[in-house]
C-alpha positions in Angstrom: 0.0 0.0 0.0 1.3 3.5 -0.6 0.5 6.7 1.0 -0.3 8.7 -2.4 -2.2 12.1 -2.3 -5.8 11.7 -3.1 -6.9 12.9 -6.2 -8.6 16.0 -4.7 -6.1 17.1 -2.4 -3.9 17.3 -5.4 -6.8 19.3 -7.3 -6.5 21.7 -4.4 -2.9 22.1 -4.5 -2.5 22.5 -8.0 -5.3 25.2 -8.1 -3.5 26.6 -4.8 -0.6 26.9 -6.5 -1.8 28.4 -9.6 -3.7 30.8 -7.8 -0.8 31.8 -5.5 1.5 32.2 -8.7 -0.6 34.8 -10.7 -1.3 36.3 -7.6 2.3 37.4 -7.1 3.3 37.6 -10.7 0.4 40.4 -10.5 2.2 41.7 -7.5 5.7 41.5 -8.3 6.4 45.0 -8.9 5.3 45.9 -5.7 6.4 43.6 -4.1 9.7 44.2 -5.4 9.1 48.3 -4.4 8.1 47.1 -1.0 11.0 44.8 -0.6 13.7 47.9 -1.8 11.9 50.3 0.5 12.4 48.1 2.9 15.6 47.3 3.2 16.8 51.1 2.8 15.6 51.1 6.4 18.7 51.3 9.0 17.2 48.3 11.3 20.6 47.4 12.6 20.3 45.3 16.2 22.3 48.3 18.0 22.9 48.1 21.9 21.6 49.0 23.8 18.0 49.9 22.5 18.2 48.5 19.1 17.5 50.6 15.9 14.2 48.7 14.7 11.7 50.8 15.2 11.4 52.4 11.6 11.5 49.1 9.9 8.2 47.8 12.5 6.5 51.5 11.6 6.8 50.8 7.9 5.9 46.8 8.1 3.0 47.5 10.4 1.8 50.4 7.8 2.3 48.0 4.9 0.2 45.5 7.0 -2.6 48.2 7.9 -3.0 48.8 4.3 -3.7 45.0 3.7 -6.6 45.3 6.4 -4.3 43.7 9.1 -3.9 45.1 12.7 -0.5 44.7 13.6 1.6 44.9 16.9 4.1 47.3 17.5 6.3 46.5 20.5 10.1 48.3 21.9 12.9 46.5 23.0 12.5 47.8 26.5 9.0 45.9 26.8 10.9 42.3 25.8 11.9 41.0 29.0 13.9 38.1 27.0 16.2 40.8 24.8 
């Protein structure tokens, strides 16, 4: 006996997958923008309070944009950092 996919699991992830690939062909120039704005951000790990905050502010505004409600935290509120 093997332990092949059934035949509509693998109708789900091929659709999945096709959906998911014209989804971010459609997307890749912005995606591409958001990725080059992203990185011009100075987010360098820095003691002793870090340098991160920008790069959350952008992310979380990305992620409001998408509908998302997004957490924002500082390093001084991470007991574990």
């Amino acid at each position: 006996m093997t332990n092949a996919p059934s035949p509509t699991l693998d109708r789900t992830s091929s659709a999945l997958g096709e959906f998911l690939d014209e989804t971010l062909t459609g997307l890749k120039v912005e995606l591409l923008h958001t990725l080059q704005e992203l990185v011009r951000i100075p987010s360098e790990n820095l003691l002793p309070a870090g340098n991160e905050r920008d790069c959350q502010l952008y992310v979380a505004d990305c992620l409001r944009r998408c509908g998302l409600q997004p957490d924002l935290y500082d390093l001084a509120d991470v007991s574990a950092l």
